[in-house]
SEFIRO-821212 format. One line per 4 residues: their letters; for each residue x, y, z of C-alpha. Coordinates in Angstrom, 1 decimal. Example, Ala and Ser with C-alpha at 12.3 -4.5 7.8 and 13.67 -1.06 7.14 Angstrom:
<recs>
AS	12.3:-4.5:7.8 | 13.7:-1.1:7.1
</recs>
This chain:
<recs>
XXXX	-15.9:-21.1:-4.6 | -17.9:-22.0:-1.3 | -20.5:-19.5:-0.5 | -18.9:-18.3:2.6
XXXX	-15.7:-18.0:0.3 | -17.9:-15.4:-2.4 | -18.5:-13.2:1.2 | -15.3:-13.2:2.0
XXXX	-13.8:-12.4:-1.4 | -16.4:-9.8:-1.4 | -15.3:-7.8:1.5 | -11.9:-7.8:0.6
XXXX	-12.8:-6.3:-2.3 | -14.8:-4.2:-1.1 | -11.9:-3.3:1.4 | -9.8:-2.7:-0.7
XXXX	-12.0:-0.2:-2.7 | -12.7:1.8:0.7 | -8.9:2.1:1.7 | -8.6:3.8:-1.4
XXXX	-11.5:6.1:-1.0 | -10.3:7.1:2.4 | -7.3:7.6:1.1 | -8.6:9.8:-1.0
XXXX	-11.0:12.0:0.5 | -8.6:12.2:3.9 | -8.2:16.1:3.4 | -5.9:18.3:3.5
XXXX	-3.3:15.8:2.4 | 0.5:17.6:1.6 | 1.3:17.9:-1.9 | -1.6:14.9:-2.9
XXXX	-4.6:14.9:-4.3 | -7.6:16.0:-1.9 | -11.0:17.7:-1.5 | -8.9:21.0:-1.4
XXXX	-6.9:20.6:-4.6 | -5.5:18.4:-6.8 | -1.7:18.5:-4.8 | 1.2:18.9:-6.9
XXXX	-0.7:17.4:-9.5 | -1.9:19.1:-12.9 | -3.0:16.2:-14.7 | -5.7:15.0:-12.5
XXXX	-8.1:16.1:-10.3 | -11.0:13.9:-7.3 | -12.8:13.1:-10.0 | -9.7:11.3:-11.8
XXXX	-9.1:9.2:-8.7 | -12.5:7.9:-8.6 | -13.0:7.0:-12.3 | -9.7:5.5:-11.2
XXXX	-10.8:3.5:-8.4 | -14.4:2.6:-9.8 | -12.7:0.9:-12.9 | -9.5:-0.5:-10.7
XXXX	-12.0:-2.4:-7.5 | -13.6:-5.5:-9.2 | -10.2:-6.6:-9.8 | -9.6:-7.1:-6.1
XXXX	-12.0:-9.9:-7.0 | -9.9:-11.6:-9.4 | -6.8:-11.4:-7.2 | -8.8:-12.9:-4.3
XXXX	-9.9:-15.5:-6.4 | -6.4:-15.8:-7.9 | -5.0:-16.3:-4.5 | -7.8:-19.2:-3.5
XXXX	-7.7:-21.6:-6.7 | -3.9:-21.1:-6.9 | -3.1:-21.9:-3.3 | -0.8:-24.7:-4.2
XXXX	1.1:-23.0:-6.0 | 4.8:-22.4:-4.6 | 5.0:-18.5:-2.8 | 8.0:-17.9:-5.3
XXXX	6.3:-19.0:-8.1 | 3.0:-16.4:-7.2 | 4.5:-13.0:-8.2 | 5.2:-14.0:-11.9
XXXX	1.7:-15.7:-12.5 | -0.1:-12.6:-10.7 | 1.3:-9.7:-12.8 | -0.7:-10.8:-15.8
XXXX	-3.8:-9.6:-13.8 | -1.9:-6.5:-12.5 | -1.1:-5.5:-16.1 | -4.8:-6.1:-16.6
XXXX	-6.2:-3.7:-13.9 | -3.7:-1.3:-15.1 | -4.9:-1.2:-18.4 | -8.5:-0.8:-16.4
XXXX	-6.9:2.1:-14.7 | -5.0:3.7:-17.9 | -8.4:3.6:-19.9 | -10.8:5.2:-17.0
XXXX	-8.1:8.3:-16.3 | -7.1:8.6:-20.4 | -3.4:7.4:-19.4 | -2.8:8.9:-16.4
XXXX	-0.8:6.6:-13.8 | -3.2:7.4:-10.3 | -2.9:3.5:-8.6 | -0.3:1.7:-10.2
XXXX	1.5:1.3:-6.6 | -1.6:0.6:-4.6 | -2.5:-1.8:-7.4 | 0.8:-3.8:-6.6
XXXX	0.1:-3.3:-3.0 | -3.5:-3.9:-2.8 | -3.3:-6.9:-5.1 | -0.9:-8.9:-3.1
XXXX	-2.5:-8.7:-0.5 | -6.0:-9.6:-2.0 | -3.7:-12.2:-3.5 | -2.7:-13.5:-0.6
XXXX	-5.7:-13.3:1.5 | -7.4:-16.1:-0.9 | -4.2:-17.8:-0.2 | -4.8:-17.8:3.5
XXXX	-8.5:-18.7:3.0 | -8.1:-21.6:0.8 | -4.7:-23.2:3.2 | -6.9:-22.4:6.3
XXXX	-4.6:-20.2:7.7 | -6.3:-17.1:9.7 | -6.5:-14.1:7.9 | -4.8:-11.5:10.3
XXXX	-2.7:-8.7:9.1 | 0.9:-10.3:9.8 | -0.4:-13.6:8.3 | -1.3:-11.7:5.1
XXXX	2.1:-9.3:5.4 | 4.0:-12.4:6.0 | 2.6:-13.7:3.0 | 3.4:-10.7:0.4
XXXX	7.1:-10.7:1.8 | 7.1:-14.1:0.8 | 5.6:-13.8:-2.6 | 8.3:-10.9:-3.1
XXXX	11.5:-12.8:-1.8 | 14.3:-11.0:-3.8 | 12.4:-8.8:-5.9 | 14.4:-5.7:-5.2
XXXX	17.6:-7.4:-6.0 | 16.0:-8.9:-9.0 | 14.3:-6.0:-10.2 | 16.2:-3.0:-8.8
XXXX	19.8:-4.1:-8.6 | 20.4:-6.2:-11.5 | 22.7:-3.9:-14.2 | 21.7:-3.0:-17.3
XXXX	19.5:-0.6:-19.0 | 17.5:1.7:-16.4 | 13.8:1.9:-17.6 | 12.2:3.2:-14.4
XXXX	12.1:6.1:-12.1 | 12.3:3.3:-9.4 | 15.1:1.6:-10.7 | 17.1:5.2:-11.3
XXXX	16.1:6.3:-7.6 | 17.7:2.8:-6.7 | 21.3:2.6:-8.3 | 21.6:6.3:-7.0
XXXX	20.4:6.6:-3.5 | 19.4:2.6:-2.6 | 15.9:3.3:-2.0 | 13.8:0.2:-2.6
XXXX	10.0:2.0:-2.5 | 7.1:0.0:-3.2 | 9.0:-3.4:-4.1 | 11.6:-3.1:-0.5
XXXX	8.2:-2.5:1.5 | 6.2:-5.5:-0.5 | 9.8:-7.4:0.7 | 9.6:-6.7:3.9
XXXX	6.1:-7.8:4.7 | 4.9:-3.8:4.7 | 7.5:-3.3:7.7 | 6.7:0.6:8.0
XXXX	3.3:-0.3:7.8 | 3.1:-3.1:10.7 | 5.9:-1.4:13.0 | 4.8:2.3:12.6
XXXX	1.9:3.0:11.0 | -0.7:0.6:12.5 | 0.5:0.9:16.1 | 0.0:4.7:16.1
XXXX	-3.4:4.2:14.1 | -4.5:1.5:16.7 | -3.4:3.4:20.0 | -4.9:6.8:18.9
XXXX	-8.1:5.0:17.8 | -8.2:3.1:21.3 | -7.4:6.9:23.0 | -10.5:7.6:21.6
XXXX	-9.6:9.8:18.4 | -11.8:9.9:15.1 | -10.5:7.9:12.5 | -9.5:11.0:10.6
XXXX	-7.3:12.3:12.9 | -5.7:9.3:13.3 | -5.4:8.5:9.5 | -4.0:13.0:9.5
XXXX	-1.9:11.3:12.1 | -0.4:8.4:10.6 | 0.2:10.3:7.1 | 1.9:12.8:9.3
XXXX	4.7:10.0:10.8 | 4.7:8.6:7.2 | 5.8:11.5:5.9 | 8.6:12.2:8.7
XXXX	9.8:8.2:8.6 | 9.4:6.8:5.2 | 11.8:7.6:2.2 | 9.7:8.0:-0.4
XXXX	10.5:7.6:-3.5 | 7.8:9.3:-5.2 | 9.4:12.5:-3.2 | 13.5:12.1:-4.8
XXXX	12.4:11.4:-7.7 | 10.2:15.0:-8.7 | 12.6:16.8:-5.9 | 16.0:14.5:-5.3
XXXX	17.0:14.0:-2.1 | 16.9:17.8:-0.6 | 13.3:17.5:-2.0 | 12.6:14.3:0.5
XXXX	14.6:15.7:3.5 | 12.4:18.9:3.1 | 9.1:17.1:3.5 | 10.6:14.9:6.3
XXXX	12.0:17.7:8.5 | 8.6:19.4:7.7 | 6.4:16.6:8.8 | 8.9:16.2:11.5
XXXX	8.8:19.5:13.1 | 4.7:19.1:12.8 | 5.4:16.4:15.1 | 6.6:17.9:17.8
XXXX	4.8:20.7:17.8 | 1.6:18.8:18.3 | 2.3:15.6:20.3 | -1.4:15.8:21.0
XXXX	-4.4:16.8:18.8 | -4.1:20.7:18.1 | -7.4:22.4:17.1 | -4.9:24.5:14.7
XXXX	-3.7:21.1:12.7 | -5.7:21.1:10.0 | -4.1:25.1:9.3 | -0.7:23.6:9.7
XXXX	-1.0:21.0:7.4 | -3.1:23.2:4.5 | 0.0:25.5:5.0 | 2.4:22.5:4.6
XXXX	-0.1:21.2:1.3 | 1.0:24.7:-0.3 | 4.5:24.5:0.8 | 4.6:21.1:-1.3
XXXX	2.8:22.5:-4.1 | 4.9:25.3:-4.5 | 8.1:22.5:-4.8 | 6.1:20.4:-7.0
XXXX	6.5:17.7:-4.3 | 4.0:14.8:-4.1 | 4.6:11.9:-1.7 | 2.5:9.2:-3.6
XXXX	4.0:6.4:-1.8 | 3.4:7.4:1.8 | -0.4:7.6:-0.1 | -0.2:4.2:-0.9
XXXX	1.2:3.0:2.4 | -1.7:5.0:4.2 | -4.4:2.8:2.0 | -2.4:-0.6:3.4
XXXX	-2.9:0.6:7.0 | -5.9:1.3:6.6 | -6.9:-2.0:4.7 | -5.2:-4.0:7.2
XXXX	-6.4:-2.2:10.2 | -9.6:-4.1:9.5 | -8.4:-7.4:10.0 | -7.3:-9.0:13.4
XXXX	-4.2:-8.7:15.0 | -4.0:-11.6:16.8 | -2.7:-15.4:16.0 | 0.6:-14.6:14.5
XXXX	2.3:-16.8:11.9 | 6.1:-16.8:11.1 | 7.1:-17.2:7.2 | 8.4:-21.0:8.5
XXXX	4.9:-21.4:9.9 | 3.5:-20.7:6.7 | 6.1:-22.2:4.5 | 5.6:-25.4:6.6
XXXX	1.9:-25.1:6.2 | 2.2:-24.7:2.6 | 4.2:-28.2:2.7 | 1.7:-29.9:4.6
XXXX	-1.0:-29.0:2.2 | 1.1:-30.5:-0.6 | 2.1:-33.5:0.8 | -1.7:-34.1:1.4
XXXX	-2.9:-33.2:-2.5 | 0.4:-35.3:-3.2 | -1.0:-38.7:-1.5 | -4.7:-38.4:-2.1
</recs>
């Protein structure tokens, strides 16, 4: 790897690692784990997110690097040679929070798209946030059907929340290119930055229209579907009542953090999709490739290594 590759696998990394920190310490955070309390959450505390998250980063290395020496590599092909490494980080995470589960979806999250900006580096393909969305949607084509919708024995709390209510979670919005993320989530982050907001009120914000938009799966599965509809009316409501910053927000949403810990409601993937806008809300909008752009890219490179 070229030295100007190391840098860039570097910050990625060390992206990745700060998404998850702000995710993190963003406080007061409904029903999650915060500088005010540990959320709905008895079996883990601040200091078990960052054992978590020191013992989780260097991986974002290895899928960076991943991404770059296995560039030619067809997209389909990526998401089965990848999970080895994701296994492997989990097992990092499992050992540094003594079996508690605090990152697996941000690990799948996170890693694809470290994965697939090593991609984008090694095809010379301009590492902007739809490039490296477009990317994951590709590595993921059909994975909810394959994984989610295919009968037979249920083993997961994502593939129960599926056959019953048809919501995809993590694996529909890796599909999908991080569609709530791109067409909601970064918009609002990006215009209340450019209003001239602080970066935690926008990211209060953000979680705010998460939590009113996105069905999280996290959510039906501790409290069903009234369980979900209650946090989305709730975040909702908040909505309206402050279409502009509110000096009595932070009150509002402390009030709503115990109203979510008295329904032992947690919304861990709005959590997760909070640390992708916030990853990809470093990287440049601009120079937008299609999936046929990159697909035909991706040919080109072979056909090249093919006749050399």
């Amino acid at each position: 790897m070229s030295h100007s590759n190391e840098k860039l696998a570097v910050r990625i990394r060390c992206n990745a690692e700060r998404a998850l920190l702000t995710e993190l310490f963003l406080t007061p955070k409904p029903g999650l784990v915060d500088r005010r309390n540990s959320g709905a959450h008895n079996d883990m505390t601040l200091q078990t997110f960052i054992r978590s998250i020191n013992a989780i980063s260097p991986w974002f290395l290895r899928f960076f690097e991943w991404g770059a020496s296995n560039a030619t590599i067809a997209p389909g092909e990526c998401l089965a040679l990848i999970r080895p490494i994701g296994f492997e980080c989990e097992t990092a995470m499992f050992a540094a929070t003594g079996g508690i589960n605090t990152h697996k979806g941000a690990i799948f999250a996170l890693g694809l798209l470290s994965v697939a900006a090593g991609r984008a580096e090694a095809l010379r393909i301009d590492i902007t946030r739809e490039n490296l969305c477009f990317m994951v949607a590709d590595f993921c084509h059909g994975i909810v059907g394959r994984e989610l919708g295919n009968a037979g024995r249920t083993r997961t709390a994502g593939e129960r929340v599926y056959r019953r209510y048809g919501l995809s979670g993590a694996r529909g919005e890796a599909e999908s290119g991080f569609a709530t993320v791109r067409r909601l989530a970064l918009p609002i982050y990006d215009d209340l930055l450019q209003q001239g907001d602080c970066e935690n009120h926008a990211l209060m914000r953000v979680l705010l229209e998460l939590l009113a938009f996105n069905a999280d799966t996290n959510l039906v599965s501790r409290g069903g579907v009234d369980g979900l509809t209650f946090v989305r009316d709730y975040a909702s409501n908040l909505l309206l009542q402050n279409p502009k910053p509110a000096s009595d927000l932070l009150d509002k949403l402390c009030l709503f953090d115990d109203a979510l810990i008295a329904r032992n409601l947690s919304p861990g993937g709005s959590a997760d999709l909070l640390a992708v806008t916030w990853f990809l809300a470093q990287l440049p909008a601009s120079k937008i490739w299609t999936l046929e752009c990159v697909d035909r890219h991706f040919c080109k490179k072979m056909n090249r290594i093919v006749n050399t």
